[in-house]
Every structure is written in structure tokens, then in C-alpha cells.
N, C-alpha and C positions, 0 to 999 in steps of 0.2 A: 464605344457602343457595345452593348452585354449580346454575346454570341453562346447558339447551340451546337455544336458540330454532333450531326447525325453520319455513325454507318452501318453500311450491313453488308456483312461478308457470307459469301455462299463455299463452302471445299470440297470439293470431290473427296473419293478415297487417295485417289495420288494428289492431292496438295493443289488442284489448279481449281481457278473459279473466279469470279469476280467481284470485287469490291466498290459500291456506290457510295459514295457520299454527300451530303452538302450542308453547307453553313446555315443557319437563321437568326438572324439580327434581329434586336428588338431597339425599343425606347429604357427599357429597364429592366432588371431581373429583381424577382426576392425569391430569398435562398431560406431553406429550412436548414437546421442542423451545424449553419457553417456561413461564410462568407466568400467572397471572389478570393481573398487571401489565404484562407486556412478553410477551406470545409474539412470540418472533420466529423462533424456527425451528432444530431440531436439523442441524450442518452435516455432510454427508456426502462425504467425497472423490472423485473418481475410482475406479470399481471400490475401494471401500474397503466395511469391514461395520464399522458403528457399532453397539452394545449399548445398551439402555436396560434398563435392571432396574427391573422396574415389577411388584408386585401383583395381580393384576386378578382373583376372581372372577368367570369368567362370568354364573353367575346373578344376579350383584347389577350386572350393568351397564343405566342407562335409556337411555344414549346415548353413542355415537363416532363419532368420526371420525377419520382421519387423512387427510393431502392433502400429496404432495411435488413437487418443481419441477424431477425429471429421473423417466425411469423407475428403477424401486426393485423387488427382489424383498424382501417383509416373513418372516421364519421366526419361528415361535415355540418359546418355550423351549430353544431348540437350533438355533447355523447348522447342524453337523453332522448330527443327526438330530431334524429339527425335528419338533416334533404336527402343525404345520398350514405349510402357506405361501401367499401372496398374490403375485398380481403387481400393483404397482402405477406405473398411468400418470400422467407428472406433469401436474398441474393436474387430476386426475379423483381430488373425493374419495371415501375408501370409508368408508363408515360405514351405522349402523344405529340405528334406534331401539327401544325396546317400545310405542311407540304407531301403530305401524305408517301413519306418515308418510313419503313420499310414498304410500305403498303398503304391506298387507301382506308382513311375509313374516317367516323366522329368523334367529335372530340367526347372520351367516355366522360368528361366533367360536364353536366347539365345545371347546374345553380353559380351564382356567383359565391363566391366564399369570402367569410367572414375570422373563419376559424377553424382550425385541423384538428383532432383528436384521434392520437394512435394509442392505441391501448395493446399494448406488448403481451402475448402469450405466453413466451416463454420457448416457444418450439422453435425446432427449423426444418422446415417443409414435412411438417405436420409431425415431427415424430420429435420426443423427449434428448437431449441430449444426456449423455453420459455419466455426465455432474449435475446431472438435474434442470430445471428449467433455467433460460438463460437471462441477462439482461440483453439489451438490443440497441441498437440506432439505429436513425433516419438518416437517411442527407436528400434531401431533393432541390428544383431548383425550378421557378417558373418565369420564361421570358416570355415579354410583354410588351406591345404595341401601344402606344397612345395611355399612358396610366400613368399617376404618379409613382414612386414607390415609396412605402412607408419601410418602417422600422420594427 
């Protein structure tokens, strides 16, 4: 059965604090970027827009994330006229749970999805690197309640 393991750690300045965790089980998982065996990570070029045609149910999601390693605008269903868009920063994942771990709150996915579009910047947390703008990856991974999973 495809599991989430959520935690959240809090540290004082001297090292003490508490760590919460917990598991969430679904019926299925589908994985951007990678698989249960090898995630390694969907490659995104220079100002390029990669597609992932992916399924997804909103209501029947227990748990995502996704996490990339340059900044990334994510569109749904449509680069052109997308339902929804995210921006996201690399090394900051965005994800949610329904067990309202670290925190309550909704799930920020409001359409069911059909298809992902990240379109790679080039940056990392908004600033040029060194050697100029970068390539990137994705890895995320969305577990699922009651849904088949496709491919």
C-alpha cells in the first residue's frame, strides 16, 4: 500500500524540541519525475515547458508534494489557459496533506488535473546562478484514495 510519511521538526537554540510525525496510506500513488524504485527527478531545460499528463482527482488526493532544483512556474491543465498556476522555488517543497500536518489548512489544488506544465526559469530563489541560468528537475509524488493509477 503507497505511503506518505510527513514531519515536522521544531529546535531551539540548544538542540531540544519536538518532532511529530505520521504516516498516510492511500490506494495508489502517481509519481512525477521518478518511480517507487528510482525517483530521480523529471529534467527540465532552460526556459523550456516540460508536460506530464497525469490524472489526478482532487478529492481523492491524501498527499503531494512536489519539490524542484531551479525556480519553476507549475500550470494546470493548460500552459496556454491554465485552471490554476503555482510558482515554484527551487529546494521549497509545495505540497499538502488531509491530515492537516504541519498545520491545518486546504488543499491549495482546487481543479482536478489532467496535466502539469512546468516551465523552468532558470533561477534559484529568484536570483541567476553563476554559470548562468540552470537546467532543473522535478520529483513529486501524489497519494491517492479510491482512483485508479495510470501511467
Amino acid at each position: 500500500m503507497p505511503k506518505h510519511t510527513w514531519k515536522t521538526t521544531i529546535v531551539t537554540d540548544n538542540g531540544q524540541g519536538p518532532t511529530d510525525s505520521i504516516d498516510l496510506f492511500g490506494s495508489a500513488e502517481q509519481n512525477v519525475g521518478g518511480n517507487a524504485t528510482g525517483l530521480k527527478g523529471l529534467p527540465v531545460g532552460v526556459q523550456d515547458v516540460e508536460q506530464v499528463n497525469i490524472g489526478v482527482t482532487v478529492a481523492n488526493i491524501v498527499s503531494f508534494f512536489i519539490k524542484t532544483t531551479t525556480d519553476m512556474r507549475l500550470r494546470v491543465n493548460s500552459e496556454v489557459s491554465p485552471a490554476q498556476e503555482v510558482e515554484l522555488t527551487a529546494g521549497k517543497a509545495f505540497g499538502w496533506n488531509n491530515a492537516s500536518i504541519p498545520q491545518p489548512s486546504s488543499n491549495p489544488l482546487t481543479t482536478n488535473i489532467t496535466a502539469l506544465y512546468f516551465y523552468n526559469k532558470g533561477t534559484v530563489n529568484g536570483v541567476t546562478p553563476s554559470g548562468g541560468l540552470a537546467a532543473g528537475t522535478v520529483l513529486g509524488a501524489f497519494l491517492l484514495e479510491q482512483e485508479s493509477q495510470f501511467s
